[in-house]
Backbone atoms as SQL, in Angstrom:
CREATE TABLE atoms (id INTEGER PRIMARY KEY, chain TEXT, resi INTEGER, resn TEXT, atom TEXT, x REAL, y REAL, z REAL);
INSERT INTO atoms VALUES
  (1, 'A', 1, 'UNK', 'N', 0.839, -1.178, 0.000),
  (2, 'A', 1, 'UNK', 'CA', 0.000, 0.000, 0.000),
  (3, 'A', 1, 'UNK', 'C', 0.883, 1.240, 0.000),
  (4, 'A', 2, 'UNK', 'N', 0.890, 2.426, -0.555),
  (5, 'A', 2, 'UNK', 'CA', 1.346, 3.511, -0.951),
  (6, 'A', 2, 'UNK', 'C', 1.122, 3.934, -0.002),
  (7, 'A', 3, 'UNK', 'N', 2.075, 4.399, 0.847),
  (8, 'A', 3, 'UNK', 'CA', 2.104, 5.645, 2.232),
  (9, 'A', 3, 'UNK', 'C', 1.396, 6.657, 2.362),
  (10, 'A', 4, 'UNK', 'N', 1.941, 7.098, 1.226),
  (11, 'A', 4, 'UNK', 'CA', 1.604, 8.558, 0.763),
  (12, 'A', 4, 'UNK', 'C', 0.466, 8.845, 0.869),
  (13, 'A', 5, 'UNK', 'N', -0.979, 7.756, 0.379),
  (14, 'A', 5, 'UNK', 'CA', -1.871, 7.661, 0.023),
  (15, 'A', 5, 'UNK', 'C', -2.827, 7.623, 1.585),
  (16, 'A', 6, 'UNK', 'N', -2.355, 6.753, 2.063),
  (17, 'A', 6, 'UNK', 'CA', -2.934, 6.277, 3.492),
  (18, 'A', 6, 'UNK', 'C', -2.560, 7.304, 4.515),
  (19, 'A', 7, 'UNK', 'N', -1.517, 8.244, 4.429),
  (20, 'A', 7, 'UNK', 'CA', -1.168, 9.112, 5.068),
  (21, 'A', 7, 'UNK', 'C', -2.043, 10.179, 5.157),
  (22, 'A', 8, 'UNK', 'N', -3.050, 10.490, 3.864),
  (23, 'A', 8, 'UNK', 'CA', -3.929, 11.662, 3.319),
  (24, 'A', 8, 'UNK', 'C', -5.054, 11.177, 4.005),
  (25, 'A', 9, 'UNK', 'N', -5.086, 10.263, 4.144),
  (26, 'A', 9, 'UNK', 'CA', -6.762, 10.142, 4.291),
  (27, 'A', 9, 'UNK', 'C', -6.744, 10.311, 5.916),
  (28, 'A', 10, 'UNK', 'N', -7.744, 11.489, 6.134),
  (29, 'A', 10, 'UNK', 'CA', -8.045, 11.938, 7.466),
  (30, 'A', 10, 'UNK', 'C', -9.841, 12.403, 8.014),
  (31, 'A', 11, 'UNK', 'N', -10.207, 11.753, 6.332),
  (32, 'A', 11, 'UNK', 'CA', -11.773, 11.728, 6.860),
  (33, 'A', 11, 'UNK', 'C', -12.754, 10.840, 7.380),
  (34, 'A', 12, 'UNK', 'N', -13.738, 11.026, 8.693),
  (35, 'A', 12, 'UNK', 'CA', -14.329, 10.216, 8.872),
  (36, 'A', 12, 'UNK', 'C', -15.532, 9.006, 7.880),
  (37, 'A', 13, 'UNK', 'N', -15.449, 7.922, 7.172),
  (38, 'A', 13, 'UNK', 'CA', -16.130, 7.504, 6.545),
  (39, 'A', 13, 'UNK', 'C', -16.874, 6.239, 7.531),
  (40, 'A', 14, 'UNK', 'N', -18.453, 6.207, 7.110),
  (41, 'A', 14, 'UNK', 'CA', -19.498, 4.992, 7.346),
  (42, 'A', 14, 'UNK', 'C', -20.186, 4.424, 6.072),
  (43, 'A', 15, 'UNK', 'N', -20.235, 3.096, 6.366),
  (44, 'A', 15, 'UNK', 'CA', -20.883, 2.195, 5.345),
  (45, 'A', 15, 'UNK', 'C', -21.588, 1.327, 5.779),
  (46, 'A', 16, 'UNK', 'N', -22.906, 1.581, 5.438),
  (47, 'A', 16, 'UNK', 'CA', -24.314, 0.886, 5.472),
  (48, 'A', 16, 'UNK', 'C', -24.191, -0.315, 4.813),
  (49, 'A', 17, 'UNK', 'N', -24.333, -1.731, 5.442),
  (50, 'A', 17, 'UNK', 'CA', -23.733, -2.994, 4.746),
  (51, 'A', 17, 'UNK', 'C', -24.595, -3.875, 4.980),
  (52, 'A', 18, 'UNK', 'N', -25.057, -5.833, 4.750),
  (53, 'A', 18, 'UNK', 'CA', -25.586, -6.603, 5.378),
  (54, 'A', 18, 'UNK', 'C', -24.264, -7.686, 4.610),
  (55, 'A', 19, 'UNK', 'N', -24.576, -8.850, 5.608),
  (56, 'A', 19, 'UNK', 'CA', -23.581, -9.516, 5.453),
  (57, 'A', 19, 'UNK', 'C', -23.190, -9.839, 3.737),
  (58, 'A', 20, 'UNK', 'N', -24.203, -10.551, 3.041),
  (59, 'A', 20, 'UNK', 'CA', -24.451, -10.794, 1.830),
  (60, 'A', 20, 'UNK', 'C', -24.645, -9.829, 1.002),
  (61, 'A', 21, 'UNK', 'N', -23.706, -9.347, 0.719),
  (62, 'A', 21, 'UNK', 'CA', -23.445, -8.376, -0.727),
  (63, 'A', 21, 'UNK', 'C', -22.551, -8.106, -1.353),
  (64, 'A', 22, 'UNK', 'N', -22.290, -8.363, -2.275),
  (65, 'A', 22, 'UNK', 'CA', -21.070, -8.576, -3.354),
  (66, 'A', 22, 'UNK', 'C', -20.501, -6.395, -3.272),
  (67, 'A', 23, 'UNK', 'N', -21.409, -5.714, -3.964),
  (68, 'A', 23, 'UNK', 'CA', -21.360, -4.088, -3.865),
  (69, 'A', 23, 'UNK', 'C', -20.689, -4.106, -2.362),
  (70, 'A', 24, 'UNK', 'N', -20.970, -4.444, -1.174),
  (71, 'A', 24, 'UNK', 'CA', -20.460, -4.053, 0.022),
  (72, 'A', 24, 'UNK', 'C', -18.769, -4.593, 0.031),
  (73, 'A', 25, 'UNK', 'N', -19.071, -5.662, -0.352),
  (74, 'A', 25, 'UNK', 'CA', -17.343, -6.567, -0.388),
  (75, 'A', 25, 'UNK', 'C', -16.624, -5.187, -1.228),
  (76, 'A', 26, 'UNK', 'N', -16.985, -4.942, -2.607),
  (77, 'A', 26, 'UNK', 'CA', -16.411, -4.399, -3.347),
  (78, 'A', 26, 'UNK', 'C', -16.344, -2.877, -2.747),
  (79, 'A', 27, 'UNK', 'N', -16.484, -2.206, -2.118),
  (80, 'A', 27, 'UNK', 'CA', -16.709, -0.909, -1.267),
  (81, 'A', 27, 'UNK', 'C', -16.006, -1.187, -0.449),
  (82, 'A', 28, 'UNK', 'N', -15.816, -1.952, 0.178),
  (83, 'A', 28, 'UNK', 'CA', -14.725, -1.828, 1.168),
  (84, 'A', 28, 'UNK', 'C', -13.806, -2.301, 1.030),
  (85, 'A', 29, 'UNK', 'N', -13.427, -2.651, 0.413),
  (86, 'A', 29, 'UNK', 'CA', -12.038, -3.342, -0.844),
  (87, 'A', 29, 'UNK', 'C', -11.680, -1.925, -1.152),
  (88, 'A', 30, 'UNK', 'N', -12.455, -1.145, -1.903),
  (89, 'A', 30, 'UNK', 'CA', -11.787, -0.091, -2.464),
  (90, 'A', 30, 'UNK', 'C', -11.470, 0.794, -1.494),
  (91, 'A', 31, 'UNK', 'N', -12.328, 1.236, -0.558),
  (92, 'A', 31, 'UNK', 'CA', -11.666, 2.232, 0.670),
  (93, 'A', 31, 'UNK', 'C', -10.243, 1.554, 1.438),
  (94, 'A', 32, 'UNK', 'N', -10.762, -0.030, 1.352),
  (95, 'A', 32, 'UNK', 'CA', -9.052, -0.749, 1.886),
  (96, 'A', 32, 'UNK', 'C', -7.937, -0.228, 1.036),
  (97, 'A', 33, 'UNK', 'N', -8.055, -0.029, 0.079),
  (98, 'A', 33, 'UNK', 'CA', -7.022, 0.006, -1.565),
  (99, 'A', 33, 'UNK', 'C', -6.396, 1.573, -0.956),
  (100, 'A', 34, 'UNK', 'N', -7.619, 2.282, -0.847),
  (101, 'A', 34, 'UNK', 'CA', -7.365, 4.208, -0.114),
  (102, 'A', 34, 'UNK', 'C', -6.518, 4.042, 1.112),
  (103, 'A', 35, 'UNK', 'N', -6.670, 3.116, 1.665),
  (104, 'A', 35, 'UNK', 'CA', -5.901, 2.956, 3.206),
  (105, 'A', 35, 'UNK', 'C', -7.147, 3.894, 4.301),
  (106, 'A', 36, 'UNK', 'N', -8.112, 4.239, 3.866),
  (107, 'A', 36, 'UNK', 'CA', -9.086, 4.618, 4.908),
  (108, 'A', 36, 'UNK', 'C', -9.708, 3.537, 5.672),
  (109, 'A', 37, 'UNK', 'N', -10.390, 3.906, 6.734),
  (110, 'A', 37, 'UNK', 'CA', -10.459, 3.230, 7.959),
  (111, 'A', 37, 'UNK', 'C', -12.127, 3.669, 7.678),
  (112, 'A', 38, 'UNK', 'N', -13.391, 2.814, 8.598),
  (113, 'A', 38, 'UNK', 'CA', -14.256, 3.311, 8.247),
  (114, 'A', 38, 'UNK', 'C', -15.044, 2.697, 9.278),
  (115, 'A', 39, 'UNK', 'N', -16.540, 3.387, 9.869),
  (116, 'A', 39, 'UNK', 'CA', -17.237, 2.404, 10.292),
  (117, 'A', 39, 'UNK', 'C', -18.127, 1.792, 10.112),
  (118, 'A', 40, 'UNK', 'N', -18.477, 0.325, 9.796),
  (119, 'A', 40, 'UNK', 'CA', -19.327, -0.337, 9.401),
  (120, 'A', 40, 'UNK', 'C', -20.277, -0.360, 9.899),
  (121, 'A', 41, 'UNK', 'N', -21.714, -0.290, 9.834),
  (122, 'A', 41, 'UNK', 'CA', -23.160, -0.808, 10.663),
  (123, 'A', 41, 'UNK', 'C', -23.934, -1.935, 9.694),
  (124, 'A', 42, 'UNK', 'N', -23.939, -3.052, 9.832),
  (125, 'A', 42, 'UNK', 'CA', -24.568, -4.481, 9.319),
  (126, 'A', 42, 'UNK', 'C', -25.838, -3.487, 9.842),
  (127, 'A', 43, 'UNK', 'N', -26.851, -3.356, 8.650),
  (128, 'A', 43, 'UNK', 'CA', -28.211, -3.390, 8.506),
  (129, 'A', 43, 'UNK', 'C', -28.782, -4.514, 8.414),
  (130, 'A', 44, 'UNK', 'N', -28.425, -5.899, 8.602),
  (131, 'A', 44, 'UNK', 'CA', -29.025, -6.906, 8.005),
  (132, 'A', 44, 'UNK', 'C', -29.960, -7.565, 8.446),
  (133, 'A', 45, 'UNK', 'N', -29.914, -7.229, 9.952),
  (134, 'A', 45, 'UNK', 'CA', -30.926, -7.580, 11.107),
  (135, 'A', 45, 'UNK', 'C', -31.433, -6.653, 11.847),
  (136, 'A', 46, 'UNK', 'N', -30.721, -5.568, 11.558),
  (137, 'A', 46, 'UNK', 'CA', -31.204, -4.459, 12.640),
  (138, 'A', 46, 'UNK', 'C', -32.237, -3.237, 12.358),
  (139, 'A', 47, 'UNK', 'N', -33.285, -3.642, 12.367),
  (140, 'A', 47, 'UNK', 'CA', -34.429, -2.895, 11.565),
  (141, 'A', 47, 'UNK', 'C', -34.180, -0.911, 12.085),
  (142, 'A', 48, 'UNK', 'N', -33.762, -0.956, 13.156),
  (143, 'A', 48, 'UNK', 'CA', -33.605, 0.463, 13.432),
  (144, 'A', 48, 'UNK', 'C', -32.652, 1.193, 13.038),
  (145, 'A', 49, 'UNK', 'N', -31.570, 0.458, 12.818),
  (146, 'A', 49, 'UNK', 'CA', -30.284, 0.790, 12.153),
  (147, 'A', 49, 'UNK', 'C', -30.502, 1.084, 10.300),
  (148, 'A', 50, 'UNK', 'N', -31.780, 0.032, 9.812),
  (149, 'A', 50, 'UNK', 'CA', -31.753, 0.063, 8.196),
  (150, 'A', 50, 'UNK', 'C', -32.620, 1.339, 8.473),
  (151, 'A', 51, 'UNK', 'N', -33.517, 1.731, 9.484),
  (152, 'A', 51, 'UNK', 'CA', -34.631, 2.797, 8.819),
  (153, 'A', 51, 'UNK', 'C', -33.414, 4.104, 9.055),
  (154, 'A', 52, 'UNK', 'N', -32.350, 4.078, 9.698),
  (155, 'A', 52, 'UNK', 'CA', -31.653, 5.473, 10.323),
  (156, 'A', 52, 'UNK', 'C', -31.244, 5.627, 8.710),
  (157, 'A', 53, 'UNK', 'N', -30.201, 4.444, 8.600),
  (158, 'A', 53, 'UNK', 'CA', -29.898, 4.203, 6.851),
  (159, 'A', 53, 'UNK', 'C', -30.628, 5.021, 6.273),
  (160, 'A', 54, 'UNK', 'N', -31.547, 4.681, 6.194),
  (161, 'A', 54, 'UNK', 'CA', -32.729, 5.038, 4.585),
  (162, 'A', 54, 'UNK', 'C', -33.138, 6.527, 4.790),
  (163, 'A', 55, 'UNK', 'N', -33.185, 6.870, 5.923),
  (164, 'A', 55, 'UNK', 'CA', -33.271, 8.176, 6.783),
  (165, 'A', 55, 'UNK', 'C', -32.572, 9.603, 5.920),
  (166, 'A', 56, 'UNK', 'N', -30.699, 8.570, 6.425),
  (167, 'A', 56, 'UNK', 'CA', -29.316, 9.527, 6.283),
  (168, 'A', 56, 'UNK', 'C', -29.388, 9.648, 4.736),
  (169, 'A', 57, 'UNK', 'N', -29.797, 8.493, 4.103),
  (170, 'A', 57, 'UNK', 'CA', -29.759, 8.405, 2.565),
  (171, 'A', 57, 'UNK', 'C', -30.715, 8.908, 1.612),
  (172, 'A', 58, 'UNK', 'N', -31.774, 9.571, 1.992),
  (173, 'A', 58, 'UNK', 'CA', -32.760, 9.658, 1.429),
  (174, 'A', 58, 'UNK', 'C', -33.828, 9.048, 0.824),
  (175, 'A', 59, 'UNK', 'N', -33.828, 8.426, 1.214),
  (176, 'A', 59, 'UNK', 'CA', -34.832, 7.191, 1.119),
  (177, 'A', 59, 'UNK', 'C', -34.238, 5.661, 0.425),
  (178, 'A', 60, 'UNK', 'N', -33.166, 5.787, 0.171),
  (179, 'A', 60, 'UNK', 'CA', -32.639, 4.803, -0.665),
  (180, 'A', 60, 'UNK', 'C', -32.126, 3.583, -0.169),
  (181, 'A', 61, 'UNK', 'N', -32.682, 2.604, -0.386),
  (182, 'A', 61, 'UNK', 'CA', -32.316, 1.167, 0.262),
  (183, 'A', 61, 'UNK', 'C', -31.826, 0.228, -0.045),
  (184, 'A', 62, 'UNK', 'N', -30.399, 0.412, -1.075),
  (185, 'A', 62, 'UNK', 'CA', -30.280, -0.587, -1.396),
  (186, 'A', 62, 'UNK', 'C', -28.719, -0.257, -0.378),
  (187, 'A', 63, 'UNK', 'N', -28.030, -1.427, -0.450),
  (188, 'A', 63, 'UNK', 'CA', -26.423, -1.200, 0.369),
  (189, 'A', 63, 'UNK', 'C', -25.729, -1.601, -0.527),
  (190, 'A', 64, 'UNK', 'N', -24.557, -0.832, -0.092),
  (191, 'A', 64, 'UNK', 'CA', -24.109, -0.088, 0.766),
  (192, 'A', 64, 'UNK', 'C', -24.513, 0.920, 0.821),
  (193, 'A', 65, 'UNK', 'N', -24.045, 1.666, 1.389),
  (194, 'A', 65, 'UNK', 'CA', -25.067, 3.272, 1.572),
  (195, 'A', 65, 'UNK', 'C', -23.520, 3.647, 2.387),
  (196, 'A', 66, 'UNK', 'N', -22.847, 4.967, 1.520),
  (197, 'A', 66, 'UNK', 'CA', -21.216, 5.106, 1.757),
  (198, 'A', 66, 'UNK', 'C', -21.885, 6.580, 2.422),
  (199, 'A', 67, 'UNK', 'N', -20.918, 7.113, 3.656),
  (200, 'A', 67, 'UNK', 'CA', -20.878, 8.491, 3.825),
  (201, 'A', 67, 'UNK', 'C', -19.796, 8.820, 4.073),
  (202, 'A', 68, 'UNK', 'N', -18.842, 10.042, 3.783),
  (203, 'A', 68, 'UNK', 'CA', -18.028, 10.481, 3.941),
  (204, 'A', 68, 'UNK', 'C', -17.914, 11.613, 4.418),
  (205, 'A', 69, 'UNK', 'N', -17.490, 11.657, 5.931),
  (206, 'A', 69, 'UNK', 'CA', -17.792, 12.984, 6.845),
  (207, 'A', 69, 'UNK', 'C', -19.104, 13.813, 6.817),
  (208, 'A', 70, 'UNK', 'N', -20.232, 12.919, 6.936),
  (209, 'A', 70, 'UNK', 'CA', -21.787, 13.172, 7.457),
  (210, 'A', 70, 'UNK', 'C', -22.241, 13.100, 5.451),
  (211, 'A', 71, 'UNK', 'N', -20.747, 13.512, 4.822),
  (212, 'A', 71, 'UNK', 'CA', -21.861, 13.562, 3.032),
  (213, 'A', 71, 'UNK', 'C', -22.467, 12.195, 2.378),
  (214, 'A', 72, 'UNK', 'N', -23.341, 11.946, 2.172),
  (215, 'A', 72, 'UNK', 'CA', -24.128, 10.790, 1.566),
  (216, 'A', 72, 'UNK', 'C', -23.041, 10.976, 0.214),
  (217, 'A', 73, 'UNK', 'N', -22.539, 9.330, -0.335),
  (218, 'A', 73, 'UNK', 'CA', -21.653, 9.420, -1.166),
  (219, 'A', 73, 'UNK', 'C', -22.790, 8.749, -2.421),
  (220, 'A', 74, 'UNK', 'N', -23.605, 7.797, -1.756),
  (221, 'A', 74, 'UNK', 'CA', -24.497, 6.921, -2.560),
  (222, 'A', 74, 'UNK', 'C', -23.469, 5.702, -1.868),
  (223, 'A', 75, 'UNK', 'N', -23.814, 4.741, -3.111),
  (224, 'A', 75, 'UNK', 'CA', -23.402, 3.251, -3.282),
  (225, 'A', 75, 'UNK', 'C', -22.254, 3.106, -3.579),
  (226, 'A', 76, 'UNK', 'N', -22.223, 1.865, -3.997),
  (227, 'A', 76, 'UNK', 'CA', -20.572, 1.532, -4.573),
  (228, 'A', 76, 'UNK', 'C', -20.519, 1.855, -6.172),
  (229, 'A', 77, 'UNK', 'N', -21.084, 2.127, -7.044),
  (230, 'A', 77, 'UNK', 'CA', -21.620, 2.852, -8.267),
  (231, 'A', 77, 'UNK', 'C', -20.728, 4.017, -8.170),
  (232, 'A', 78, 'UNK', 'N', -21.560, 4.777, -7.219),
  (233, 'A', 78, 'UNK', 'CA', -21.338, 6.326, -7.039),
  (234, 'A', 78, 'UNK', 'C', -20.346, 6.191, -6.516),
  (235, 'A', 79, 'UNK', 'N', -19.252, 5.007, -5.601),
  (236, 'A', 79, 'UNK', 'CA', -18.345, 5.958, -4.889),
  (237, 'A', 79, 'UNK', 'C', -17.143, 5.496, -6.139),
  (238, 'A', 80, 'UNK', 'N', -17.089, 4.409, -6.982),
  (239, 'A', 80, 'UNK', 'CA', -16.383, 4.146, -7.745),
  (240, 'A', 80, 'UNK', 'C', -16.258, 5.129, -9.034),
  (241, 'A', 81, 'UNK', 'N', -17.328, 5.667, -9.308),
  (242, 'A', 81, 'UNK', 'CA', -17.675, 6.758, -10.222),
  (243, 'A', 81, 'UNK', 'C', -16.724, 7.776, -9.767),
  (244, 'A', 82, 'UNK', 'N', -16.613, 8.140, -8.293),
  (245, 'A', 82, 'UNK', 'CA', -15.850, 9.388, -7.943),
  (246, 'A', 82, 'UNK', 'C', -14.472, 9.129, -8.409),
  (247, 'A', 83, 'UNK', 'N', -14.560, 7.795, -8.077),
  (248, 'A', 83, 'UNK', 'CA', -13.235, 7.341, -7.981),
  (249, 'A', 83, 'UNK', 'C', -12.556, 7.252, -9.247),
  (250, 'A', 84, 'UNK', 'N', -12.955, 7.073, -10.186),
  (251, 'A', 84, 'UNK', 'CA', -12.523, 7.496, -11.741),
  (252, 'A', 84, 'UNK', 'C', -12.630, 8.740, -11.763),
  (253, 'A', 85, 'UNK', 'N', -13.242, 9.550, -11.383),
  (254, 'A', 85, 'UNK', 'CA', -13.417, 11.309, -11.809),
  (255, 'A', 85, 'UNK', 'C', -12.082, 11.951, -11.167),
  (256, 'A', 86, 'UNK', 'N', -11.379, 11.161, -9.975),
  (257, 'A', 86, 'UNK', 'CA', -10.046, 11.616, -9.152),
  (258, 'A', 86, 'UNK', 'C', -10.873, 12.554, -8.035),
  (259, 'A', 87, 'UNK', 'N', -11.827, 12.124, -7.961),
  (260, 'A', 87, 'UNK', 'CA', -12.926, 12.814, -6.951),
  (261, 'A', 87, 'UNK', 'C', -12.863, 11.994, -5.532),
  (262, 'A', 88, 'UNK', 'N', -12.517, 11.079, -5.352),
  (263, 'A', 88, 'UNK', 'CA', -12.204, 10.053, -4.354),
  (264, 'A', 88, 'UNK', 'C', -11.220, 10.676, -3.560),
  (265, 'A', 89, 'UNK', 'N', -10.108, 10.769, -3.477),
  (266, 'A', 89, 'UNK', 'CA', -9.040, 11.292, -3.091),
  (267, 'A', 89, 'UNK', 'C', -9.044, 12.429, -1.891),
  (268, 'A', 90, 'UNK', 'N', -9.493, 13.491, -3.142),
  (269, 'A', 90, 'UNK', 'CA', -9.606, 14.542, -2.249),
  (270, 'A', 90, 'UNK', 'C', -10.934, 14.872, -1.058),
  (271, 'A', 91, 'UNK', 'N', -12.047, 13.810, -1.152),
  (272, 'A', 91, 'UNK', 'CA', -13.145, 13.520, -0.276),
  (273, 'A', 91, 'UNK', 'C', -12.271, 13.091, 0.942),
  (274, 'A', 92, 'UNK', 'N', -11.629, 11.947, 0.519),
  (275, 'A', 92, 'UNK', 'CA', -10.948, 11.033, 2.306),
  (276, 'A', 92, 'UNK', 'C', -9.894, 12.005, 2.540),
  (277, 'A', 93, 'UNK', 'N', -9.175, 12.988, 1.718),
  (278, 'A', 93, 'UNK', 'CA', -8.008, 13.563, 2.365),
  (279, 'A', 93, 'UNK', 'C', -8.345, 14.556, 3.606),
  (280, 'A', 94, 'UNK', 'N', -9.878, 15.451, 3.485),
  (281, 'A', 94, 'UNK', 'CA', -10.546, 15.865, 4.186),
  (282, 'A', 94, 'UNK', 'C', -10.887, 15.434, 5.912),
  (283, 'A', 95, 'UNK', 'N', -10.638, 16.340, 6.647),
  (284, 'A', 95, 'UNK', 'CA', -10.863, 15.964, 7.836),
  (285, 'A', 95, 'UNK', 'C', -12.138, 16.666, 8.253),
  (286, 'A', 96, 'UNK', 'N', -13.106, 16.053, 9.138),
  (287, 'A', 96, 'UNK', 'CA', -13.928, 15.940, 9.674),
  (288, 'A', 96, 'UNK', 'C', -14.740, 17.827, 9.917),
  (289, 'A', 97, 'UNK', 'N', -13.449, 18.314, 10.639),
  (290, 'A', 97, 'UNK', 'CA', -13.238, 19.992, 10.852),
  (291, 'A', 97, 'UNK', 'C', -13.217, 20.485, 9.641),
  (292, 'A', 98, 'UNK', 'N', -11.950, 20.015, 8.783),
  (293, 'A', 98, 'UNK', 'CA', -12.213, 21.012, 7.891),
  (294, 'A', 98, 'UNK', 'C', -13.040, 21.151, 6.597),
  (295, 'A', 99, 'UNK', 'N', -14.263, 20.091, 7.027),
  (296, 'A', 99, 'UNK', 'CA', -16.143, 20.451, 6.468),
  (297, 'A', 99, 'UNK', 'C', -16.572, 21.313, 6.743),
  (298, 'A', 100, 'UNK', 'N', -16.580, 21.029, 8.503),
  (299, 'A', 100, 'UNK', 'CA', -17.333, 21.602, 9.024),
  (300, 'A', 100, 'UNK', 'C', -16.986, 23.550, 9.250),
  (301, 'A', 101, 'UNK', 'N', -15.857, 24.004, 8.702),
  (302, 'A', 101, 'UNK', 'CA', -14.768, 25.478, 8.937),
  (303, 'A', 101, 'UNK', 'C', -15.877, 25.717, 8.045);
């Protein structure tokens, strides 16, 4: 893993997951690849946890459901999409504060 890379990333990220999902494997593979750290919540059983989900996301239910420092990223679609645009990068290099400045 590239130092350099894992060194940048200073933003808080969560991912809306259930055990069985290929999109979730692949989402967190790729934030592994970033060297970001993230926290997971398994929706898969936890009915209060999927409605907060669908809540933070706008109604949208499918998973993963990615956020990056409180921003709804979408899915693994959308966060891979960023991720070709070179839009990825500078999201995780972001720290938490300096959103919120």
């Amino acid at each position: 893993m590239n130092n350099a890379i894992q060194n940048t990333v200073r933003a808080h990220v969560e991912i809306y997951t259930t055990p069985i999902c290929p999109y979730c494997v692949r989402a967190k593979a790729l934030l592994k690849l970033k060297g970001a750290s993230y926290a997971e919540h398994n929706v898969g059983m936890d009915r209060a946890a999927w409605e907060h989900m669908v809540e933070r996301a706008h109604g949208r239910r499918s998973v993963p459901q990615i956020f990056i420092n409180d921003r709804h990223i979408g899915g693994f679609d959308d966060m891979d999409a960023l991720n070709r645009r070179g839009e990825l990068d500078p999201l995780l290099a972001q720290s938490p504060e300096e959103v919120d400045a």
